[in-house]
PATI-731698 format. One record per residue: residue in one letter; x, y, z of N, C-alpha, C, O in turn. Coordinates in steps of 0.05 Angstrom, whole numbers, plus 5000, padded with zeros to 4 digits. Layout:
REM PATI-731698
[A [X Y Z] [X Y Z] [X Y Z] [X Y Z]];
...
This chain:
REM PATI-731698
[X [4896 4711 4756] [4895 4718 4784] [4906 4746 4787] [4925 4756 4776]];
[X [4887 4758 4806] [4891 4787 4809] [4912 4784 4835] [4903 4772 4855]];
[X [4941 4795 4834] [4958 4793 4865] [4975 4811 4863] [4988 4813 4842]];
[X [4981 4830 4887] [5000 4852 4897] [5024 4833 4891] [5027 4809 4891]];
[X [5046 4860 4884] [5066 4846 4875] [5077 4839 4910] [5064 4852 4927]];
[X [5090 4829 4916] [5106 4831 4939] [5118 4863 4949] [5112 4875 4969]];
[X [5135 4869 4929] [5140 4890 4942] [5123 4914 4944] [5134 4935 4953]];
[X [5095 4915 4937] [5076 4940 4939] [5065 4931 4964] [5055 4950 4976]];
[X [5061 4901 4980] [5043 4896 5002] [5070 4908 5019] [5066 4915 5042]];
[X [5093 4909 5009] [5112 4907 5036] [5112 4948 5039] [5119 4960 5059]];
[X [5105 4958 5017] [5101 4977 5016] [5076 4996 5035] [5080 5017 5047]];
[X [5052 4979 5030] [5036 4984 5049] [5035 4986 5076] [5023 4999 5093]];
[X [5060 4962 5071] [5054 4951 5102] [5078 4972 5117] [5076 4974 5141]];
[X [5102 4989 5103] [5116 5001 5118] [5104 5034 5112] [5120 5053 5111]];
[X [5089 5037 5110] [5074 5059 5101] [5054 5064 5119] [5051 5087 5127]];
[X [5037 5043 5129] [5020 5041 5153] [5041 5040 5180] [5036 5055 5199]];
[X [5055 5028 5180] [5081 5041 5201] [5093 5068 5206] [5103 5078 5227]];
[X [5088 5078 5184] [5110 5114 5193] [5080 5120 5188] [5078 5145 5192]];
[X [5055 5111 5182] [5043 5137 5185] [5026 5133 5217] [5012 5151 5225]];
[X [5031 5108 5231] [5013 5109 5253] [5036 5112 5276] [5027 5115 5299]];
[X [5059 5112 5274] [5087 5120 5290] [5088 5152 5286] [5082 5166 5306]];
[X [5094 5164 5265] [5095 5186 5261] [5129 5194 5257] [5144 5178 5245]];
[X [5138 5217 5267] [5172 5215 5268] [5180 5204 5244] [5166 5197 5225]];
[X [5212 5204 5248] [5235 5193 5233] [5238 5164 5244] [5242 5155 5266]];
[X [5234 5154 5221] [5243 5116 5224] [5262 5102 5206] [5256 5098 5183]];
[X [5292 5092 5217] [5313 5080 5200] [5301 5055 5184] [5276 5051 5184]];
[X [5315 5043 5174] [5307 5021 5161] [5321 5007 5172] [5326 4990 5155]];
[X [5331 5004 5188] [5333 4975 5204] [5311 4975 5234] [5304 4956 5248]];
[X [5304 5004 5237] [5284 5001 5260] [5259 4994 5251] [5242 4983 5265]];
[X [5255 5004 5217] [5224 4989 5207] [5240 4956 5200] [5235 4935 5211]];
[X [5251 4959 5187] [5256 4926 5185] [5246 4908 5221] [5227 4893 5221]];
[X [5259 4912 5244] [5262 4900 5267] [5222 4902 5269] [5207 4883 5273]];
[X [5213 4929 5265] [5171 4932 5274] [5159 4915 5251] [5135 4910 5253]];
[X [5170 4908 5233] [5158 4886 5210] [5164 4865 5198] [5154 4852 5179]];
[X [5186 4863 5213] [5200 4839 5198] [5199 4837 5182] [5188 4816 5174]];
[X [5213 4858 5159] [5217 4852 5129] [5246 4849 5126] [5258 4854 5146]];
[X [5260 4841 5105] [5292 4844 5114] [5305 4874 5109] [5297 4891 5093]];
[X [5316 4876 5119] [5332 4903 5113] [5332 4921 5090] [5321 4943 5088]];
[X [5353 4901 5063] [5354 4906 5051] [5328 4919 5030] [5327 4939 5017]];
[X [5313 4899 5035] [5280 4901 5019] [5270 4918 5036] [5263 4935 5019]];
[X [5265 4927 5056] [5261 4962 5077] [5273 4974 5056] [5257 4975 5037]];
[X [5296 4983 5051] [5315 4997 5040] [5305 5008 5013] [5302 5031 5007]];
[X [5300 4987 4997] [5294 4988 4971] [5267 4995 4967] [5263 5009 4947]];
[X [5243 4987 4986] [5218 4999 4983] [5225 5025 4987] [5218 5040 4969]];
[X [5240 5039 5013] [5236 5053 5023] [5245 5083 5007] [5239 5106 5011]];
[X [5264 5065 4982] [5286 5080 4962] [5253 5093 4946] [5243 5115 4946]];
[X [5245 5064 4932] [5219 5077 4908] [5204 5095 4919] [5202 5117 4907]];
[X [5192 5091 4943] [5167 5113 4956] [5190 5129 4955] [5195 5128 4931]];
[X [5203 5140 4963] [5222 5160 4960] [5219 5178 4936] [5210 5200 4934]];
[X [5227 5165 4921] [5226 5165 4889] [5204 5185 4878] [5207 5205 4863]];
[X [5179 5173 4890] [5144 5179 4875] [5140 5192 4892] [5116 5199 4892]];
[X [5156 5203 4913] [5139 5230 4926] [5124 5213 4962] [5117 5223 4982]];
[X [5125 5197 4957] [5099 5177 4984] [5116 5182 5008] [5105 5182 5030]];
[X [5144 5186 5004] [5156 5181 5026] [5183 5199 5028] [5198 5200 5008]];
[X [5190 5217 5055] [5217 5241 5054] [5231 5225 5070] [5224 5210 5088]];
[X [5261 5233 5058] [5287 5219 5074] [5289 5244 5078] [5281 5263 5065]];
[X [5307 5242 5109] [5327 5255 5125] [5352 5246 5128] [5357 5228 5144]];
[X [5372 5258 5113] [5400 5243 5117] [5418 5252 5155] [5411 5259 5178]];
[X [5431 5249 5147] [5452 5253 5177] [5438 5225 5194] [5421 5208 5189]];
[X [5458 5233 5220] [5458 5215 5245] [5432 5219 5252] [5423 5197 5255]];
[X [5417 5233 5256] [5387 5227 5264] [5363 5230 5242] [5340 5239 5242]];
[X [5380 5216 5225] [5360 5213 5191] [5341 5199 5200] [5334 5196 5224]];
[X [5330 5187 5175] [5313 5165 5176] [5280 5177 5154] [5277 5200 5145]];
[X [5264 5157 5152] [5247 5170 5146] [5213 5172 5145] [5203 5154 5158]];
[X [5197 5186 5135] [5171 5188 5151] [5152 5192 5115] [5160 5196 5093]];
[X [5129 5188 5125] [5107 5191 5100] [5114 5219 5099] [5123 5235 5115]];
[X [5104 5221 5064] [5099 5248 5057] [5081 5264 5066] [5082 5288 5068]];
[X [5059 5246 5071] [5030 5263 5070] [5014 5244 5092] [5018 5220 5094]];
[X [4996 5259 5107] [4987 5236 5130] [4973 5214 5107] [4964 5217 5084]];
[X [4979 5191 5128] [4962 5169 5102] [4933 5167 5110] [4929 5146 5123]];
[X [4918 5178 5108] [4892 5182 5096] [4893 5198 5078] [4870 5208 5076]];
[X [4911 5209 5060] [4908 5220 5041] [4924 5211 5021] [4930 5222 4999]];
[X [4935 5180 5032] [4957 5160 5008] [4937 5137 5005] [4927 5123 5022]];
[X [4932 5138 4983] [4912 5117 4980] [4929 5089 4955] [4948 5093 4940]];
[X [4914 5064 4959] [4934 5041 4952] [4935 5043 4922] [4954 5032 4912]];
[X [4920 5055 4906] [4930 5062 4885] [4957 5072 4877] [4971 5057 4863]];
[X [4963 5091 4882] [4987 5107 4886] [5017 5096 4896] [5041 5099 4892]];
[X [5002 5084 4908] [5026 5050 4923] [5036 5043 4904] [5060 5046 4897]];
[X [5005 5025 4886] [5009 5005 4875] [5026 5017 4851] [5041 5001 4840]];
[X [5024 5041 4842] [5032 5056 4818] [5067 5062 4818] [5085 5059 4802]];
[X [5065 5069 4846] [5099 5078 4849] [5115 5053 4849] [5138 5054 4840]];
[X [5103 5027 4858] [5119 4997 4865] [5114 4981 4840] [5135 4971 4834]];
[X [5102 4978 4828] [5081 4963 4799] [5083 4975 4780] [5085 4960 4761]];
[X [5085 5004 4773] [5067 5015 4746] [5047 5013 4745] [5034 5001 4762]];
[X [5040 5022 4724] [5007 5026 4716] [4996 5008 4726] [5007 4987 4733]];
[X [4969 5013 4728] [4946 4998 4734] [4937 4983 4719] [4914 4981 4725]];
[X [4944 4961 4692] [4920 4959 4674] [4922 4924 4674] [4944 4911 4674]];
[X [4902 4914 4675] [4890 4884 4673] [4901 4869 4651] [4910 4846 4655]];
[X [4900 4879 4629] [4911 4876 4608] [4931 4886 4591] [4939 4909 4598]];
[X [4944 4874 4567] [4970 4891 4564] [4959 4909 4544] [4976 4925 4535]];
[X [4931 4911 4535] [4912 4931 4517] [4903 4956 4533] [4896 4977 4523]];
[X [4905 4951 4552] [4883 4976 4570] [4890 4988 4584] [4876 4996 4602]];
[X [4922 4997 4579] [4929 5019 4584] [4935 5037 4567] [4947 5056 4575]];
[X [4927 5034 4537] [4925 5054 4519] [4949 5048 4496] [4949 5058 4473]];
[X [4968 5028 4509] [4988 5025 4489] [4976 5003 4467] [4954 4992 4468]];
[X [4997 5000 4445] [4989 4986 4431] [5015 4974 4417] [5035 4986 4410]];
[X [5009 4950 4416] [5026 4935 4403] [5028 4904 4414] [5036 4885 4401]];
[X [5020 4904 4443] [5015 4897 4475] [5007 4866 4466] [5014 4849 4482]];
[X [4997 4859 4448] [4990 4834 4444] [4981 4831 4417] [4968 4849 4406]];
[X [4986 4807 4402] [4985 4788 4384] [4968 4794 4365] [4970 4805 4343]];
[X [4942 4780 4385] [4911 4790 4371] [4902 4816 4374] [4881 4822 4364]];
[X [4916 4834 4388] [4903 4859 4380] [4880 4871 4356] [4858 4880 4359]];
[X [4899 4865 4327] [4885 4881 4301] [4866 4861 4304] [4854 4871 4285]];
[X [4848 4834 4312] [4830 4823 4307] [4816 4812 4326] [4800 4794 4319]];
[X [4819 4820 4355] [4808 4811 4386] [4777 4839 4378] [4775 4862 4370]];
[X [4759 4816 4386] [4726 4824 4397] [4737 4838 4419] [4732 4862 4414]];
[X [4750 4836 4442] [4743 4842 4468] [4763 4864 4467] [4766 4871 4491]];
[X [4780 4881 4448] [4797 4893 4446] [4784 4922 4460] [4761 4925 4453]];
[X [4792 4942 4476] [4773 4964 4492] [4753 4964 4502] [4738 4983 4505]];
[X [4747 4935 4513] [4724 4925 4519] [4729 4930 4559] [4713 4934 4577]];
[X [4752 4928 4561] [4771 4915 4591] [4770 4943 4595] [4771 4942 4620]];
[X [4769 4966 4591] [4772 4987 4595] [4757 5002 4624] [4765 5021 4638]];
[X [4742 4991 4625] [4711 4995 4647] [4713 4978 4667] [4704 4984 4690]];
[X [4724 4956 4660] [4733 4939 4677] [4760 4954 4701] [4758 4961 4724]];
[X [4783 4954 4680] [4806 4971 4693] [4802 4992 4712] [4816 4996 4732]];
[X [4777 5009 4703] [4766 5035 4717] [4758 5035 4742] [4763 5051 4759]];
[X [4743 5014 4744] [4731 4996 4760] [4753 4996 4787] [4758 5009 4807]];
[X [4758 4982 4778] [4794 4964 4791] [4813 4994 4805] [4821 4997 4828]];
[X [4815 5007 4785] [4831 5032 4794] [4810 5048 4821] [4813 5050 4845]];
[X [4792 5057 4805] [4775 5070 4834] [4766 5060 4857] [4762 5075 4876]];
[X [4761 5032 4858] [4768 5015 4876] [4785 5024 4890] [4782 5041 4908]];
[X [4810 5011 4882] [4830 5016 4896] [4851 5049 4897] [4872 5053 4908]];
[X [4836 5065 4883] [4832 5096 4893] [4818 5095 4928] [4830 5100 4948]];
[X [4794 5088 4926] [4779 5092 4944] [4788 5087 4977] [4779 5100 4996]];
[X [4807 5065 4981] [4829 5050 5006] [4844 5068 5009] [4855 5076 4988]];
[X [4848 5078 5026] [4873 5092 5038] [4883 5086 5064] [4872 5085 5086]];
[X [4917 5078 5053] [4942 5067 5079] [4921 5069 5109] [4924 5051 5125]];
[X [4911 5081 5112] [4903 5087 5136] [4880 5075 5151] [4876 5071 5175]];
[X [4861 5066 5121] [4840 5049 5117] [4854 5018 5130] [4843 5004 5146]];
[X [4874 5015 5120] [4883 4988 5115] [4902 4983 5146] [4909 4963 5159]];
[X [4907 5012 5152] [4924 5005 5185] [4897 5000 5208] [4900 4984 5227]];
[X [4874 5014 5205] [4864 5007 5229] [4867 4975 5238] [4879 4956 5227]];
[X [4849 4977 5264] [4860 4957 5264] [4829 4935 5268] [4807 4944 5275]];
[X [4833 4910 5261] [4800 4890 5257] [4797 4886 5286] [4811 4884 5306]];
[X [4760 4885 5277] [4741 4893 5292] [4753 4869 5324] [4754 4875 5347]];
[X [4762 4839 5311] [4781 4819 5328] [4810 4833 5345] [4819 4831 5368]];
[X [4819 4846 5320] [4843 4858 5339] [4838 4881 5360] [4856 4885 5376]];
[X [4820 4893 5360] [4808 4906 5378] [4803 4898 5399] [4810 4909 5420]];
[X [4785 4874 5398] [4776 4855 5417] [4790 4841 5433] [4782 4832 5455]];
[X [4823 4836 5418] [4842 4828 5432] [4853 4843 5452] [4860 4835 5475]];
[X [4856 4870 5441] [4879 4888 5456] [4865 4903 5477] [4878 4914 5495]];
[X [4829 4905 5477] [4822 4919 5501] [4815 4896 5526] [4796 4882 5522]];
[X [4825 4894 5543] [4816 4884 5568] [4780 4886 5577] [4765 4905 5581]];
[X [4777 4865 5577] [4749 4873 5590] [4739 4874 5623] [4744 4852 5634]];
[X [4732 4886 5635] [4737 4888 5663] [4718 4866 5672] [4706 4856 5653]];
[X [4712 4855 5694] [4689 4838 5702] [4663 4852 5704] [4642 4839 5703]];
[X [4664 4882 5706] [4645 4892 5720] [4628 4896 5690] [4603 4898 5691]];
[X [4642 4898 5667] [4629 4904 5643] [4619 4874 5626] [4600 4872 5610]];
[X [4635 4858 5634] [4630 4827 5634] [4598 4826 5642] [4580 4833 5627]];
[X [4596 4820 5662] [4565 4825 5680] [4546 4841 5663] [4525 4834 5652]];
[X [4559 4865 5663] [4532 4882 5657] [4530 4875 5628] [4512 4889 5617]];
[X [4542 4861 5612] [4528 4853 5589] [4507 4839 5583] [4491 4840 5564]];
[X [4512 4815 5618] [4492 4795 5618] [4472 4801 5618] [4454 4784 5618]];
């Protein structure tokens, strides 16, 4: 089974927050807009830090904001700074030693195309892709007037 670790979705998910807020945001004010706990705010907020995705401001009106608008952070890069590498297998990321049958696996650089696949894929999503909002939630949040009600009929 292919699954985001936990902390790369929570990553997403506070990433699509500072980039559709904009400004400086504490981590207890993104914790309270996502209900993640604090601490885990804190610690995502430490790694993106880390890889460049994300600038702290220290002092009394710290806090912090994306690096780069997110249409130009794509979930790759997420997944890379929260996860490591990208690879399907413990063969196809180039290392070796990674498994057992290696010196005698058929399918050994075979996953390779596969991985590529998988990576540009998820090259192709960007935070921003993933904040809009569905075609339902749309549907929720605009009011429809009566008069446009009608004229549909």
């Amino acid at each position: 089974m292919l699954r985001l670790s936990k902390l790369a979705d929570y990553a997403v998910v506070l990433l699509a927050r500072l980039g559709q807020e904009g400004g400086l945001h504490t981590a207890p004010s993104l914790s309270t807009a996502t209900g993640i706990a604090e601490p885990t705010v804190a610690k995502v907020l430490r790694i993106l830090s880390q890889s460049g995705l994300v600038e702290a401001q220290r002092g009394a009106r710290g806090g912090h904001r994306a690096a780069r608008p997110i249409t130009a952070i794509n979930l790759a890069e997420v997944i890379v700074a929260m996860d490591g590498p990208i690879a399907l297998t413990a063969c196809v990321d180039g290392g070796s030693g990674g498994c057992e049958a290696e010196g005698h696996c058929p399918i050994h650089g075979r996953w390779t195309p596969v991985n590529e696949a998988v990576r540009a894929a998820l090259s192709a999503v960007t935070i921003a892709d993933l904040a809009r909002p569905s075609c339902a939630e749309a549907h929720r949040r605009a009011p429809v007037s009566p008069a446009a009600h009608f004229a549909a009929e």
